[in-house]
N, CA, C and O atoms as a GROMACS GRO file, in nm:
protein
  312
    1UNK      N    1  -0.035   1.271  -1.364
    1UNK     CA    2   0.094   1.329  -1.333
    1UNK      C    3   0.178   1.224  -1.262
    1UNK      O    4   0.158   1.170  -1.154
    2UNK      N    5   0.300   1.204  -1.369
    2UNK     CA    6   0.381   1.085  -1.240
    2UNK      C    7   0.469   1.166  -1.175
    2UNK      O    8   0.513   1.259  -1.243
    3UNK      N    9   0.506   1.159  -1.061
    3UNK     CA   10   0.602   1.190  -1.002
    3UNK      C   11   0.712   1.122  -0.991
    3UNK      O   12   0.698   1.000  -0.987
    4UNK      N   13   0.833   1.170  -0.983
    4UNK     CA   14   0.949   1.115  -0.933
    4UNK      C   15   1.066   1.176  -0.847
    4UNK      O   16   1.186   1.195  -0.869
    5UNK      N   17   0.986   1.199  -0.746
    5UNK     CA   18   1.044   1.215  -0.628
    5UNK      C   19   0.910   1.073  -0.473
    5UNK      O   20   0.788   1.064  -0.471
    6UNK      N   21   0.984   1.021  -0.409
    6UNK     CA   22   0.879   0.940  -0.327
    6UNK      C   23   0.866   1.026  -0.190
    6UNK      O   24   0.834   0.956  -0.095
    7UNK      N   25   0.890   1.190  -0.154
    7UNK     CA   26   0.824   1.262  -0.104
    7UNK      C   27   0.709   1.331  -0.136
    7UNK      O   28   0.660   1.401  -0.047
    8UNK      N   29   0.658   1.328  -0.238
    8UNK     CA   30   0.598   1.422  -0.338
    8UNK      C   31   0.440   1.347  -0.296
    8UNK      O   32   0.341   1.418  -0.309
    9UNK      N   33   0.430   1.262  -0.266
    9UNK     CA   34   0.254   1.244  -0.177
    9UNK      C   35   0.222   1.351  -0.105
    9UNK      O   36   0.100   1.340  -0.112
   10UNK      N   37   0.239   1.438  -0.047
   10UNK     CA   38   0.171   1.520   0.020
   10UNK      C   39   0.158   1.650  -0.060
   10UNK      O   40   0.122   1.759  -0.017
   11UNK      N   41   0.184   1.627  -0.146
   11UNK     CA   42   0.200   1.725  -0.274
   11UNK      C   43   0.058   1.682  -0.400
   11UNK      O   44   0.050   1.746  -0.505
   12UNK      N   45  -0.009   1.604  -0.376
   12UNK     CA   46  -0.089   1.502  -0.492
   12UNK      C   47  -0.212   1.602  -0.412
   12UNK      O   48  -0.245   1.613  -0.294
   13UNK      N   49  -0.266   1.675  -0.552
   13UNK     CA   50  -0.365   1.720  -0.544
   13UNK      C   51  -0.518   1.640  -0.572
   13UNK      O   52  -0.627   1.694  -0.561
   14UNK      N   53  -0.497   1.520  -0.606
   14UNK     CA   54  -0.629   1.428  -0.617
   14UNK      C   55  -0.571   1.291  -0.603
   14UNK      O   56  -0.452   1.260  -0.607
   15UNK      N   57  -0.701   1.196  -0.582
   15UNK     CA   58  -0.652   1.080  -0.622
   15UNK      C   59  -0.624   0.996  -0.711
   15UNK      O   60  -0.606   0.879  -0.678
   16UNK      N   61  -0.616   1.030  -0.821
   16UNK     CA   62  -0.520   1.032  -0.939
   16UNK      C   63  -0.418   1.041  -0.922
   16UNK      O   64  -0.351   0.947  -0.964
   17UNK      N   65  -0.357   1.136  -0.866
   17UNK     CA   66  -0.156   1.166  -0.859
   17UNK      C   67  -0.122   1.108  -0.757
   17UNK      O   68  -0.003   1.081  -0.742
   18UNK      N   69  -0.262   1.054  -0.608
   18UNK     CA   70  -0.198   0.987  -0.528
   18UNK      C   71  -0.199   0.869  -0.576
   18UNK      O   72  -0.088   0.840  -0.620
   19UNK      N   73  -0.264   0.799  -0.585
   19UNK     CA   74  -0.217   0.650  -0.724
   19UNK      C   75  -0.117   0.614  -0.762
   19UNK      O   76  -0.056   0.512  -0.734
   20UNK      N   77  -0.077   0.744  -0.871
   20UNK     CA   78   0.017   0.713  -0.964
   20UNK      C   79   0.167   0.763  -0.893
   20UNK      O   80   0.272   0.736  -0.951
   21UNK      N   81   0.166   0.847  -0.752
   21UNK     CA   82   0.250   0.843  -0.632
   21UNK      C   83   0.289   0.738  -0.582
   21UNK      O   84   0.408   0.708  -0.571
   22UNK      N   85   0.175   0.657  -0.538
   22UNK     CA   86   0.234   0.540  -0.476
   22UNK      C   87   0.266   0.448  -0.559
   22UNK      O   88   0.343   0.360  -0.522
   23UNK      N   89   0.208   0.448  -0.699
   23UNK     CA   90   0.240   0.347  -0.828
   23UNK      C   91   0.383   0.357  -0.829
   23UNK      O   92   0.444   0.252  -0.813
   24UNK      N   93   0.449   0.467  -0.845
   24UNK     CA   94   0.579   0.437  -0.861
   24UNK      C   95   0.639   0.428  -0.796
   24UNK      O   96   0.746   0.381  -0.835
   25UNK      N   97   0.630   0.459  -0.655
   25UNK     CA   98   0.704   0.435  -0.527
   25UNK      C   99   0.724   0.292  -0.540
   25UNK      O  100   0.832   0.233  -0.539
   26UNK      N  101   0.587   0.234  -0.555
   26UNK     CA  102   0.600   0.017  -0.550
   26UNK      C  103   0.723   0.020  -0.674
   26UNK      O  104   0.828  -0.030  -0.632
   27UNK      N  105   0.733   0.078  -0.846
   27UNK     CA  106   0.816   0.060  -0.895
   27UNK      C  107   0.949   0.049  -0.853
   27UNK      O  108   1.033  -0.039  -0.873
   28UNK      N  109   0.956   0.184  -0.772
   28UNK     CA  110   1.081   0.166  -0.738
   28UNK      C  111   1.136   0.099  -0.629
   28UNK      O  112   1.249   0.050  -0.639
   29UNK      N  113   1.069   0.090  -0.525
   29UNK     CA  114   1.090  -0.046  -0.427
   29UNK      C  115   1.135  -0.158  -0.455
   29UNK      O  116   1.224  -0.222  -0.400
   30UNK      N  117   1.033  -0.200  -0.597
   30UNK     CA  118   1.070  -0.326  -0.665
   30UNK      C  119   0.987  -0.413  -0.581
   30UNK      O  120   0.927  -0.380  -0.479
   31UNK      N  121   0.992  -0.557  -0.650
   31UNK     CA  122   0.932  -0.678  -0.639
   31UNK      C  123   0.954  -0.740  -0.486
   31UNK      O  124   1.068  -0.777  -0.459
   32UNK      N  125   0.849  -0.753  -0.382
   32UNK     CA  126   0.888  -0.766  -0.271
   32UNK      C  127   0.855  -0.688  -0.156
   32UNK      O  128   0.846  -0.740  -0.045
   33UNK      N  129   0.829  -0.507  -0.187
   33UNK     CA  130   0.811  -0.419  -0.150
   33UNK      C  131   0.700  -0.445  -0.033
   33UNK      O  132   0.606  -0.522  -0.051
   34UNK      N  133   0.720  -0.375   0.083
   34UNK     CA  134   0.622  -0.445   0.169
   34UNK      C  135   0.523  -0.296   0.195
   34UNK      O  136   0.544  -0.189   0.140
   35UNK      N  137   0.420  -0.323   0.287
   35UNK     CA  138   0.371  -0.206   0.379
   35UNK      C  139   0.448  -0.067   0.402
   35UNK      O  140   0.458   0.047   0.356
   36UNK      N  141   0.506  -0.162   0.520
   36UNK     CA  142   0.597  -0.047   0.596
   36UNK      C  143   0.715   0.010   0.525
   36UNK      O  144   0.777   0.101   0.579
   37UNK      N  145   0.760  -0.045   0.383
   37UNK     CA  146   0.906   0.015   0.310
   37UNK      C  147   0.819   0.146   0.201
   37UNK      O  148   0.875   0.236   0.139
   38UNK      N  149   0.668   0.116   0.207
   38UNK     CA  150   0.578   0.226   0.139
   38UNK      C  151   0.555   0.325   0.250
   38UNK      O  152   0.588   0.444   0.245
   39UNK      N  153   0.503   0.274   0.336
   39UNK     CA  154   0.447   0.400   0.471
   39UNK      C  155   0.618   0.459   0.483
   39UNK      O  156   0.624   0.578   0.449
   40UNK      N  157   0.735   0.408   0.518
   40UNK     CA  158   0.799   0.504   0.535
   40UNK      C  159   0.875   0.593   0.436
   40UNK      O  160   0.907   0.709   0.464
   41UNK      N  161   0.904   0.533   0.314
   41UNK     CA  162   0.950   0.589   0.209
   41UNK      C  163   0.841   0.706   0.135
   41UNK      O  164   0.875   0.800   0.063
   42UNK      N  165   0.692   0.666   0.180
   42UNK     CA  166   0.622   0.846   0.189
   42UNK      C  167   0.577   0.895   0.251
   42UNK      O  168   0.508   0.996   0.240
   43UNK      N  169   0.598   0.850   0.314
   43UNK     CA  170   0.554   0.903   0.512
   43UNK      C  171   0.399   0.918   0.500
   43UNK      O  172   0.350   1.030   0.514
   44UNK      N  173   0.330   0.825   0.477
   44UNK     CA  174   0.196   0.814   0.473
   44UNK      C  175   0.128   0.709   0.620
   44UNK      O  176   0.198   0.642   0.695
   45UNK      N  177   0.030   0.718   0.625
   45UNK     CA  178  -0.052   0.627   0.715
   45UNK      C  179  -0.117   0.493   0.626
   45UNK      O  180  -0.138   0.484   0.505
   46UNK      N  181  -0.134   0.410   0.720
   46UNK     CA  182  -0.164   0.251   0.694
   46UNK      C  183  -0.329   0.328   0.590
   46UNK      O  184  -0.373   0.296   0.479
   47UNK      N  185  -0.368   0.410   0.670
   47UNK     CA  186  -0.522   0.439   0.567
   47UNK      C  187  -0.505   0.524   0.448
   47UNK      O  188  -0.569   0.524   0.343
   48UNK      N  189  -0.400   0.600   0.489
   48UNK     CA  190  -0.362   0.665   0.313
   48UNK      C  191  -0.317   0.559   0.238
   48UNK      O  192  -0.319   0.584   0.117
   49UNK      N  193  -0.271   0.436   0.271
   49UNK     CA  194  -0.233   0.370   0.197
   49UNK      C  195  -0.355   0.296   0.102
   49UNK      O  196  -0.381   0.295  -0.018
   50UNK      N  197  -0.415   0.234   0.224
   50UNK     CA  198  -0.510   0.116   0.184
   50UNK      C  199  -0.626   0.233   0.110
   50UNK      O  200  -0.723   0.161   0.085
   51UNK      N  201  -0.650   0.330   0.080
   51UNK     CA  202  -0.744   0.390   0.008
   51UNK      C  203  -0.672   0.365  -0.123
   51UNK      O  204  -0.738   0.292  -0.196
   52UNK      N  205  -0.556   0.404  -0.175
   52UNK     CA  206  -0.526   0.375  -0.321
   52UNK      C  207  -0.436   0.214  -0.359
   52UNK      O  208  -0.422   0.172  -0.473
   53UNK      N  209  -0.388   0.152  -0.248
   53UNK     CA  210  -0.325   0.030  -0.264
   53UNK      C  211  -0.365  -0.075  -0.391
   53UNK      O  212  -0.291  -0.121  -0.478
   54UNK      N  213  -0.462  -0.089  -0.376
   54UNK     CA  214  -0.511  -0.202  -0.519
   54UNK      C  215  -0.514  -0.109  -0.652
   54UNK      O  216  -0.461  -0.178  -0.739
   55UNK      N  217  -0.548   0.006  -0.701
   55UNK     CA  218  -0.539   0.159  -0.819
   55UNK      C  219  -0.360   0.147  -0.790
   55UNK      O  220  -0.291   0.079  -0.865
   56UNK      N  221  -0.326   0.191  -0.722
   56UNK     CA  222  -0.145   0.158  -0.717
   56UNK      C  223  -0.110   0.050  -0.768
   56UNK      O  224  -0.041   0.055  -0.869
   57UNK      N  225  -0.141  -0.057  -0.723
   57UNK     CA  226  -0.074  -0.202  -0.784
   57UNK      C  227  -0.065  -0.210  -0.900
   57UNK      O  228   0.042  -0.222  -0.959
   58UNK      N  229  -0.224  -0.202  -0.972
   58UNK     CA  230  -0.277  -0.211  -1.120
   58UNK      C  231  -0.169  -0.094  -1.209
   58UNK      O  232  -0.103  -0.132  -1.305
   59UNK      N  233  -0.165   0.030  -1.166
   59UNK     CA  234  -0.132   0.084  -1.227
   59UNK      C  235   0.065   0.096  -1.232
   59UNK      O  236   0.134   0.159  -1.312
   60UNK      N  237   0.114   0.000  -1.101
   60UNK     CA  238   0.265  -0.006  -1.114
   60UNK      C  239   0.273  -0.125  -1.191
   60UNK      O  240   0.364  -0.130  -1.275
   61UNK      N  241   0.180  -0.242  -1.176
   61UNK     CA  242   0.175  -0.323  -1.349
   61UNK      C  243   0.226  -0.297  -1.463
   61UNK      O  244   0.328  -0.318  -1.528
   62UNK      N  245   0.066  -0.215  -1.474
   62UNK     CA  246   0.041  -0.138  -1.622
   62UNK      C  247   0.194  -0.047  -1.657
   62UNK      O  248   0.234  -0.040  -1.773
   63UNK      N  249   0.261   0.009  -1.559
   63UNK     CA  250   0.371   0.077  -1.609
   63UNK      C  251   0.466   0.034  -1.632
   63UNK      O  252   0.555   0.091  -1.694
   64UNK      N  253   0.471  -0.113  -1.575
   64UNK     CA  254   0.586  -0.219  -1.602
   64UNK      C  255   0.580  -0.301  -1.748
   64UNK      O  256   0.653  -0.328  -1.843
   65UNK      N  257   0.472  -0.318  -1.713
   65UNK     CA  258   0.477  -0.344  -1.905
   65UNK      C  259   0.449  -0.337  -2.005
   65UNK      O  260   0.417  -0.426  -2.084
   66UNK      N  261   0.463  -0.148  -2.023
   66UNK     CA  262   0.423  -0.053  -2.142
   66UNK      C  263   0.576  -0.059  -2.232
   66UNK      O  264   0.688  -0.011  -2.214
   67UNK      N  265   0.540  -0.107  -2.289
   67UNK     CA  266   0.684  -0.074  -2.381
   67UNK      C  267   0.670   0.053  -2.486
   67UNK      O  268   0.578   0.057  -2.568
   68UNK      N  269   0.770   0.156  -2.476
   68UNK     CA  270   0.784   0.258  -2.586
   68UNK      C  271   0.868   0.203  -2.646
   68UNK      O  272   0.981   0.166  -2.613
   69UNK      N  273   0.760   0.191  -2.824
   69UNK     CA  274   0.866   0.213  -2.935
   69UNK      C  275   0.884   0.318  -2.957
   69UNK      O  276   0.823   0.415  -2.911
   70UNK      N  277   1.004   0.316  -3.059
   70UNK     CA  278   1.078   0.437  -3.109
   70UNK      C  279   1.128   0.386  -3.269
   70UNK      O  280   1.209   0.302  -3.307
   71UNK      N  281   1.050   0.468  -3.331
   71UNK     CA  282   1.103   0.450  -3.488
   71UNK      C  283   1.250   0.528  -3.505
   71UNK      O  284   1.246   0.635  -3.445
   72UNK      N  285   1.368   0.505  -3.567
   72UNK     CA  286   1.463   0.534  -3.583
   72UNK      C  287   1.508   0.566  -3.743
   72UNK      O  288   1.576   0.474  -3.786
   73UNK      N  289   1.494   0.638  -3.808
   73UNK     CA  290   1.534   0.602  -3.939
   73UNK      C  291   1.681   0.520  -3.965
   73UNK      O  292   1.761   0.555  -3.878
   74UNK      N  293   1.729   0.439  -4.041
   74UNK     CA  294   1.784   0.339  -4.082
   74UNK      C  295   1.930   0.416  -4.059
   74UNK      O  296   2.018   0.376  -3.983
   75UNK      N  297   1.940   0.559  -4.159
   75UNK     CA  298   2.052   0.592  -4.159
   75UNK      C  299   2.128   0.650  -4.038
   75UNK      O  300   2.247   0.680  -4.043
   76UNK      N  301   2.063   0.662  -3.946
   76UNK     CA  302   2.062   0.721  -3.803
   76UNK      C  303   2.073   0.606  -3.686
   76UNK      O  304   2.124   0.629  -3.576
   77UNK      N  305   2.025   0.497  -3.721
   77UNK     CA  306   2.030   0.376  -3.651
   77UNK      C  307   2.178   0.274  -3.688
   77UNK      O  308   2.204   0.167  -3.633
   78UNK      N  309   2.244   0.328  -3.773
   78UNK     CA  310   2.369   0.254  -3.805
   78UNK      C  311   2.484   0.329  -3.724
   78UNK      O  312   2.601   0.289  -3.731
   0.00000   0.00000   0.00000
């Protein structure tokens, strides 16, 4: 489940959705993103963090460079 809201951690019923919580929080932070712009943007603790931090990273990667294609038919694409 991704979320997109960066309150929505205390809402993550496993650690799966907390992962993919903080996965996109780093997305949206962007390149640079530190500790403390994660702890306060989900109001988490330094140990909620560091339990999914490295599963977060990998997986705000992996979401950075999934590309969706999209087939278009020809006559619809003009």
């Amino acid at each position: 489940m991704t979320f997109h809201n960066h309150n929505a951690y205390p809402l993550c019923r496993n650690r799966q959705e907390q992962v993919e919580c903080v996965g996109e929080a780093m997305r949206r932070l962007g390149e640079g993103c530190t500790e403390s712009d994660l702890k306060n943007s989900l109001g988490i603790t330094s140990s909620e963090l560091n339990d999914v931090a490295d599963d977060a990273r990998a997986y705000a990667v992996a979401a950075s460079t999934y590309q969706r294609r999209v087939s278009v038919p020809a006559k619809r694409a003009a």
